[in-house]
C-alpha positions in Angstrom: 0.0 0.0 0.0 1.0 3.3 -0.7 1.9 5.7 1.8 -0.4 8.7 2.2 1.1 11.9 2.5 0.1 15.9 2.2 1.9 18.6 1.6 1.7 22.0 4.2 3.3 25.3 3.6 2.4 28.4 4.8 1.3 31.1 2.9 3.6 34.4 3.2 4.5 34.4 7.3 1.0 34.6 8.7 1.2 31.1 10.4 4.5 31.9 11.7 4.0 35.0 13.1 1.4 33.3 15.3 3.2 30.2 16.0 6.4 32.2 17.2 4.5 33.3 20.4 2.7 30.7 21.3 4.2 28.5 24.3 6.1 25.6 23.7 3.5 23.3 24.5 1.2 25.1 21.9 3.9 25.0 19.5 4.5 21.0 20.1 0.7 20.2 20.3 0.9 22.1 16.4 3.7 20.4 15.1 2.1 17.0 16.4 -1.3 18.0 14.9 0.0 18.8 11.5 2.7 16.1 11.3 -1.2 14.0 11.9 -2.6 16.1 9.1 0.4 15.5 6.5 0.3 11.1 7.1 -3.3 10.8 7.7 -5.9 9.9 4.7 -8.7 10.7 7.3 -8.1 13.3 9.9 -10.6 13.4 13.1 -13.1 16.3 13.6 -11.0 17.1 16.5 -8.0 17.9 14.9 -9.0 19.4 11.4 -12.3 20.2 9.7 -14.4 22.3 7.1 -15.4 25.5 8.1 -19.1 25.4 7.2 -20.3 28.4 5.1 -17.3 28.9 3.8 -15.3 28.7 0.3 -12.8 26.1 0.8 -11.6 26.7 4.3 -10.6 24.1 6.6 -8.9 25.0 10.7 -6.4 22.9 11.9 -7.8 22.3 15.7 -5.5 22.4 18.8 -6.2 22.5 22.7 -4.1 22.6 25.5 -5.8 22.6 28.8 -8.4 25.4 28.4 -6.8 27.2 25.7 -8.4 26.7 22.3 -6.2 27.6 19.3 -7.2 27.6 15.5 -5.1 27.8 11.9 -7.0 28.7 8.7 -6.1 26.9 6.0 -6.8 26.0 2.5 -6.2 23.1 -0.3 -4.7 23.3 -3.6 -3.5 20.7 -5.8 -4.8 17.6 -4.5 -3.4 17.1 -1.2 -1.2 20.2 -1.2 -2.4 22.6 2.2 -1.4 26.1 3.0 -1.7 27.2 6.5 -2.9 31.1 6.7 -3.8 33.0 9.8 -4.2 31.4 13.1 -5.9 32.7 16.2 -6.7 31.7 20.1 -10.2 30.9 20.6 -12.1 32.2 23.5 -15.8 31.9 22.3 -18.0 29.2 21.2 -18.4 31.4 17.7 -15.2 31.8 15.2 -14.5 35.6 15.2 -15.4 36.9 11.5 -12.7 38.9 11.4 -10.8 35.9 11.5 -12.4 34.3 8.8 -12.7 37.5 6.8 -8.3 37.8 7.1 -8.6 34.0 5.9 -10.7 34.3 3.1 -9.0 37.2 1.8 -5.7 35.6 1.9 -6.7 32.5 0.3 -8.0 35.3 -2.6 -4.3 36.5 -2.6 -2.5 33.4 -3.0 -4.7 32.7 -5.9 -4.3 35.9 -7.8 -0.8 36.2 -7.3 -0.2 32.1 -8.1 
């Protein structure tokens, strides 16, 4: 059997702005989470899904503790993924600016591709 495998790159330094100042723990639940994401055919709910009424985007789900944390992010390309803006959640609701800075980002990448 072939091994599955997906591609992720971030788009321009949006991720990595907000994975710089996250703790380590943060930063080691993401890498876990996404090293998941890249090997896995089907991801859990828990750790990546659609974003419903959306175009195309997709979070990449973490928690540690309490603390809720979320990365937009988009496919291209069959199982190519690039991560975009990433955010601490502290409601039940997704803040629209979030999605909004998301969304318009994706819109970039694809006019400037």
């Amino acid at each position: 059997m072939d091994k599955f495998e997906r591609e992720i790159i971030p788009f321009e330094n949006h991720f990595w702005d907000f994975y710089n100042k996250l703790d380590q723990k943060v930063q080691d639940k993401f890498d876990w989470t996404i090293s998941l994401i890249e090997r896995t055919n089907i991801v859990p709910k828990q750790y990546f899904d659609h974003m419903t009424g959306t175009d195309g985007l997709w979070e990449i789900r973490v928690k540690t503790g309490s603390n809720i944390f979320r990365v937009f992010c988009f496919f291209d390309k069959g199982n190519l993924i690039l991560l975009l803006n990433g955010f601490q959640k502290k409601t039940q609701k997704t803040p629209k600016n979030e999605i909004k800075k998301a969304q318009a980002l994706k819109k970039k990448y694809y006019e400037n591709k």
